[in-house]
C-alpha positions as CSV (number, residue, x, y, z in Angstrom):
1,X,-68.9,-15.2,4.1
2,X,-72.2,-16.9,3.8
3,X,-74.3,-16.0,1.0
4,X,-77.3,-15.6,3.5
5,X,-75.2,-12.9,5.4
6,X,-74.3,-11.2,2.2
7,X,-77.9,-10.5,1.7
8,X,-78.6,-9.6,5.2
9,X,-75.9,-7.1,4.6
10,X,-76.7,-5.5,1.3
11,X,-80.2,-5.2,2.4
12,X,-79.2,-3.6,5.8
13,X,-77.2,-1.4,3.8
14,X,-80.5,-0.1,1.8
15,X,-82.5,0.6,5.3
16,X,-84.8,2.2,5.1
17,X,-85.4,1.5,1.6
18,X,-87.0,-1.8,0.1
19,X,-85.6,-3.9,-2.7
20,X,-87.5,-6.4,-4.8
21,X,-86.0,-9.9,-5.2
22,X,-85.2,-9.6,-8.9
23,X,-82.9,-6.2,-8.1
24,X,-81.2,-8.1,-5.4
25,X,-80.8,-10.8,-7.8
26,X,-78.9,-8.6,-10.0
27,X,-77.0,-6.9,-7.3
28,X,-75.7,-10.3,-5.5
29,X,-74.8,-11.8,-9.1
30,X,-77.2,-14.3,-8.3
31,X,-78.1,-16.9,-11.4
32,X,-81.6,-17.7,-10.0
33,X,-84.4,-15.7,-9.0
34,X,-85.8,-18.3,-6.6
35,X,-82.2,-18.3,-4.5
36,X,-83.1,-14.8,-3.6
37,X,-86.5,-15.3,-3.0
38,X,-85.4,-18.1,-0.8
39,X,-83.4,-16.5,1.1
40,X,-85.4,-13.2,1.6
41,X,-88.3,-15.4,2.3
42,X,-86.3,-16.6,5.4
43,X,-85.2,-13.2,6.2
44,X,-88.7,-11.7,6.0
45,X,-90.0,-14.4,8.8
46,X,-87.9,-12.6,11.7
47,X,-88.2,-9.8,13.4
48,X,-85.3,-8.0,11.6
49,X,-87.0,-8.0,7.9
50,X,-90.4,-6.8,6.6
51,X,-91.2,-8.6,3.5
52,X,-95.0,-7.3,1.7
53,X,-96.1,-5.9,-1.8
54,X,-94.6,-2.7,-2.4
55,X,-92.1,0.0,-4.3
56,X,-88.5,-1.3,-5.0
57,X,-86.2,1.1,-4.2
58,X,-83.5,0.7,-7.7
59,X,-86.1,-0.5,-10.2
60,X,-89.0,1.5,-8.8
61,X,-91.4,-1.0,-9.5
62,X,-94.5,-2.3,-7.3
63,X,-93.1,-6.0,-6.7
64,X,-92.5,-8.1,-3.2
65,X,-90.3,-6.4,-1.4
66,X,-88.1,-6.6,1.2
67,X,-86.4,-4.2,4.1
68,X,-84.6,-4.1,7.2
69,X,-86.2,-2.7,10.2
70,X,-84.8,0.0,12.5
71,X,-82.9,-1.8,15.2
């Protein structure tokens, strides 16, 4: 499975909450921030994905987040 897809999943799998970059980061086993922010940054520019400032759902802080809309 793509690694983009595996995001797309978990983050679809959260709806309706939001999680920041460095919590999926952590989740995905990523080694680099910026290959989450990457890909969430692509994810946030479709219809499918909202990506602002606001409250992570598993660390709880106020960061960039990002969530799945209701389809």
């Amino acid at each position: 499975m793509l690694v983009a897809q595996r995001v797309n999943d978990f983050i679809t799998g959260l709806r309706p909450d939001a999680v920041c970059d460095r919590c999926l980061c952590e989740a995905m086993s990523f080694n680099s921030h910026a290959h989450a922010a990457q890909i969430t940054g692509a994810l946030g520019t479709t219809s499918d994905f909202d990506r602002r400032q606001g409250q992570c759902s598993l660390c709880k802080n106020e960061r960039t987040v990002i969530r799945a809309n209701r389809t």
